[in-house]
N, C-alpha and C positions, 0 to 999 in steps of 0.2 A: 770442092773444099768441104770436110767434115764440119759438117753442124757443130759448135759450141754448145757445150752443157755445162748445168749451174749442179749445184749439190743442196739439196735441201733436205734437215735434220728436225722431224716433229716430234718434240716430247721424249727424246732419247734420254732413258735411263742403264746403267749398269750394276749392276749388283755383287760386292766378292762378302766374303768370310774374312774377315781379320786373323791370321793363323796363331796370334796371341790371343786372344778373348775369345774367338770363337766365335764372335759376333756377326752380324751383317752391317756393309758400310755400303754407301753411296760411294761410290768411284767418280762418275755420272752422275747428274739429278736434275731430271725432267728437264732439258735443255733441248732450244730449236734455234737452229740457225738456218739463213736461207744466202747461201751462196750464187755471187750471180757468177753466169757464166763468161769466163775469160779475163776474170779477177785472181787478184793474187794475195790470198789471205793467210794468215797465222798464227795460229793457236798457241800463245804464249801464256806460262805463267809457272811458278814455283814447281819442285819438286813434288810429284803426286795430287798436282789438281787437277788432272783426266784427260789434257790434255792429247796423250798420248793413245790414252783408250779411245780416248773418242776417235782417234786419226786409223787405229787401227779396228775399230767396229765399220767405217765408211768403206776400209778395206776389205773387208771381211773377214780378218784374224781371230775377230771375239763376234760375239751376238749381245745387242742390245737385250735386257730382259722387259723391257716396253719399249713404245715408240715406233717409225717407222723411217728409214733414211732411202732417200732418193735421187739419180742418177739423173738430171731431164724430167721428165714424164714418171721414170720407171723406177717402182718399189724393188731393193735388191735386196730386202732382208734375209729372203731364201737363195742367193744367190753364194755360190762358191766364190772364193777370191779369183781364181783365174775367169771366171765370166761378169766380172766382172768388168765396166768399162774404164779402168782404172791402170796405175801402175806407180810401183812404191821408189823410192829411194831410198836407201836405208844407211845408219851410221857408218856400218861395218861395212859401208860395199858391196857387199855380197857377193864379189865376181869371181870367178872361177880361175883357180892359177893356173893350171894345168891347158888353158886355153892364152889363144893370142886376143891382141885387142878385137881384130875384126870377128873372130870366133865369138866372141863375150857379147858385145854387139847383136850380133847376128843371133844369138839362142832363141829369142820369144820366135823370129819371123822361119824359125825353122822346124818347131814347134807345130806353128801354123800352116807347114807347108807349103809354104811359096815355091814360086818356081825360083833356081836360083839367080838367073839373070836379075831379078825385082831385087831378091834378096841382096845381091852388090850392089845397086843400084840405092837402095834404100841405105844401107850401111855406108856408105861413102858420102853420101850426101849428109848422114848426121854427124860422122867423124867430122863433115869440114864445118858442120855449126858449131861445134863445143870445139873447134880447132886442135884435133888430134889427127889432121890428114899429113898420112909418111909413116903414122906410127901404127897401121893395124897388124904388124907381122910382128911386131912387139908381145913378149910374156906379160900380164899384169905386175907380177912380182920385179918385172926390171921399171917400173915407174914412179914418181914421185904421188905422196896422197893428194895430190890435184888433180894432176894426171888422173891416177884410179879414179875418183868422182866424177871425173869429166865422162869417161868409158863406163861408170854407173850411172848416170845420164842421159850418157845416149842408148844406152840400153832400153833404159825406160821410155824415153821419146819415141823412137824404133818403131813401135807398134803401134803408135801414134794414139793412144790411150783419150777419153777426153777427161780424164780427172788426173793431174800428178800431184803424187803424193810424197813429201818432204819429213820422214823422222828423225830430226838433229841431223841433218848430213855431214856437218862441218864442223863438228864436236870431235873429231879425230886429229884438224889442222892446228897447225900452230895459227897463231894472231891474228898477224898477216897473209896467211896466203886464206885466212879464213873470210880477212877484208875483200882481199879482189874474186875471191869464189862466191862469194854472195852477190855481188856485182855482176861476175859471170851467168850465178842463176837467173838473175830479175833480167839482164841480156836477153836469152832465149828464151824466157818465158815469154815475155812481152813479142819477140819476133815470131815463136809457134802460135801464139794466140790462147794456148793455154788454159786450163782453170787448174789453179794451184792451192794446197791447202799445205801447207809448213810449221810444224814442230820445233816451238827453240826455246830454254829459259832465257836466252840471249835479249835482254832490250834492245841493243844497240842493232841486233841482227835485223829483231822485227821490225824498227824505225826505218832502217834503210832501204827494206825489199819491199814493203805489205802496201798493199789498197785499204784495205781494213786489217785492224788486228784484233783479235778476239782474246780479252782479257780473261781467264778462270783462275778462280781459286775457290777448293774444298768444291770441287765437283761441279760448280755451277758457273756461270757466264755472269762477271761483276760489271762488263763494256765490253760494247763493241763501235770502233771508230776507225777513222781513220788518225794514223799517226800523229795530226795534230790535235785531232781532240782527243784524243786518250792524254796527251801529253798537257796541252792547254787548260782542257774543261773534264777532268777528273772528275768522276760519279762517285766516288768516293774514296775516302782517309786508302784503302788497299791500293788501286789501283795509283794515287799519287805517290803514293811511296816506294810500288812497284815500279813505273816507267819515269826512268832515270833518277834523280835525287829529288829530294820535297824538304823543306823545313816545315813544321806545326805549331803553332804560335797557339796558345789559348788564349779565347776574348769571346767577346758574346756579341750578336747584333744588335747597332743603335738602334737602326731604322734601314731601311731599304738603301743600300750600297753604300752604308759607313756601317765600319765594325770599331769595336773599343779593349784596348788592352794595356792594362797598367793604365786607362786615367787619361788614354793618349787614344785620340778618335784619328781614324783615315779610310779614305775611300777605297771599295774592291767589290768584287761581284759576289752580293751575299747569297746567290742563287733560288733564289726566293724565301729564304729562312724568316721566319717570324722575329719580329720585333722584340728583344729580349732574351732571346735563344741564345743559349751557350752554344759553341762552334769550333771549329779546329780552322786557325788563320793558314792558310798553305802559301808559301811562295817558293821559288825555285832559287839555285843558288847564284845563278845569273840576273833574276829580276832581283838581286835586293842590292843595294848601293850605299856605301859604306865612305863617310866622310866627317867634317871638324863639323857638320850642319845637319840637322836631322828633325826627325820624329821619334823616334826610339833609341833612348840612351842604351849602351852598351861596353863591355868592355873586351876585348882583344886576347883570348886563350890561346891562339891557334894561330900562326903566319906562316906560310911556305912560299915561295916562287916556284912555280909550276911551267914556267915559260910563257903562254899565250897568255896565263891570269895568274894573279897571285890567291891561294889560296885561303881563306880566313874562317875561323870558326870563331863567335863572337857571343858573349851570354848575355842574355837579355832576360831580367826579371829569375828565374829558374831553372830556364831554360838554354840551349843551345841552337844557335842560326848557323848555317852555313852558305858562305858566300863565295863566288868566283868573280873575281874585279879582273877582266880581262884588257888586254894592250897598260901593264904595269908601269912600264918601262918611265916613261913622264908623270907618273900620279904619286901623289906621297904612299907611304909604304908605311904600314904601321906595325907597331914591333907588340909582343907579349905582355900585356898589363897597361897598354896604353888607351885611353877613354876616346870614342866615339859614338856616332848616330848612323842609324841605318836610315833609309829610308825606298820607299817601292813604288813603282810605276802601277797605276791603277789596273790596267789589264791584264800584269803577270800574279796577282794576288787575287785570292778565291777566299770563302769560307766553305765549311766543309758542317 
């Protein structure tokens, strides 16, 4: 069985020109990561936070302008992408139309010149882990964009790589078939052993599949957790408002796990914040609870029925809460302009 390898990133910097200013930006900046080997992690975050360079410098598409990135043991800075120990997945697929599915499959281990008997052999055995076995005499162009990904897939696997490499694969599907293909991927990933590195602005995407997920924005790495601490214990105002929803309350800390806002003290994880510090109160829109009894007076802008929770957007002081009251159906329902009190569970509420 092939050794697992980790991917590990020291100091990786990028460098472009702004083709407006003419400047030099940070793409990248000075950022290390140490990937363990047979993890499945993902490099999530907005539009142009490096994300992507960085997915594609490990591949070797760009070259760091500092730094050194590493395979296992081995510096691959100088290393071409096809010598790489690696292999990409890409948006578009990349598969060849003019080829059937077992042909598409089949191109790296032919490349490589294998004998063919390995070569069926190999190719058959991955058709039936992405379950595309019956369909290799199939054109790409007669399949569904699951299908193609499944046969971009095992393309990739095929050569049995120790790094896969994910750029938004599933940014092509519609919703749903995006829900059970990510399912699909963390599937085989987990059953080859793997070490995975994936591309998505998607939250929801990177909640579902990741061991860790690697938070960037503006080039640099704001966290890195796993799903529930990114999600729980946010390192900061960016990263809570990036994974999934956040509300911000402003208050200042009393003392060690009581925060004060409006005149109105409650307890929460002031994260060691000095005593007297102004702060951003964060809760989610699930931890806050909305009733005739409270700690925070408010009143009622916002009422939808969502089905599973009723949705509310509620103002408090200045500001604006948002809340999901979920299992509606027996709880009073409050309508637009009607006064209530929130209230929060001490361990869904942070200061920031």
């Amino acid at each position: 069985m092939k050794e697992k390898k980790g991917v590990k990133l020291d100091h990786i910097s990028k460098i472009y020109k702004d083709p407006k200013t003419g400047k030099d930006f940070y793409a990248v900046n000075n950022i290390s990561l140490d990937i363990k080997p047979g993890t499945f992690v993902t490099l999530l975050g907005p539009s142009g936070c490096g994300k992507t360079t960085t997915l594609r410098m490990i591949a070797g598409f760009e070259s760091p302008d500092a730094g050194e990135i590493y395979i296992g043991d081995e510096a691959i800075n100088e290393l071409t992408p096809n010598k790489r120990d690696t292999a990409m997945v890409f948006q578009s697929y990349a598969l060849f139309p003019h080829y059937n599915v077992f042909d598409n499959v089949a191109y790296g281990l032919h490349l490589r010149k294998l004998p063919e008997s390995e070569i069926y052999e190999r190719v058959m055995k991955m058709l039936d882990l992405v379950e595309l076995t019956g369909m290799e005499n199939r054109l790409t162009n007669q399949l569904s964009g699951g299908q193609q990904q499944r046969v971009a897939l095992a393309r990739a696997l095929v050569v049995e790589p120790s790094v896969l490499l994910f750029d938004e694969p599933l940014s092509n599907l519609d919703a749903k078939l995006r829900v059970s293909m990510r399912s699909e991927i963390r599937r085989i990933q987990q059953k080859v052993g793997i070490t995975a590195i994936y591309v998505t602005h998607d939250q929801a995407e990177a909640m579902s599949i990741s061991d860790q997920i690697i938070i960037m924005n503006k080039g640099i790495v704001e966290q890195i957790g796993t799903p529930q601490e990114t999600y729980y214990s946010p390192k900061s105002a960016f990263v809570a408002d990036f994974i999934g929803q956040a509300n911000f309350i402003e208050g200042h800390v009393k003392h060690d796990g009581v925060v004060e806002t409006g005149n109105i003290e409650f307890e929460c994880n002031t994260n060691g914040l000095d005593t007297g510090s102004p702060c951003k109160i964060v809760c989610r829109p699930e931890g806050v609870f909305i009733g005739d009894e409270g700690l925070l007076p408010c009143e009622i802008v916002y009422s939808c029925f969502m089905g599973a929770y009723q949705n509310y957007h509620v103002k408090v002081g200045d500001g604006i809460v948002k809340i999901e009251d979920y299992n509606p159906k027996n709880k009073k329902i409050y309508q637009v302009g009607d006064k209530a009190y929130l209230s929060f569970e001490r361990n869904t509420v942070y200061a920031l």
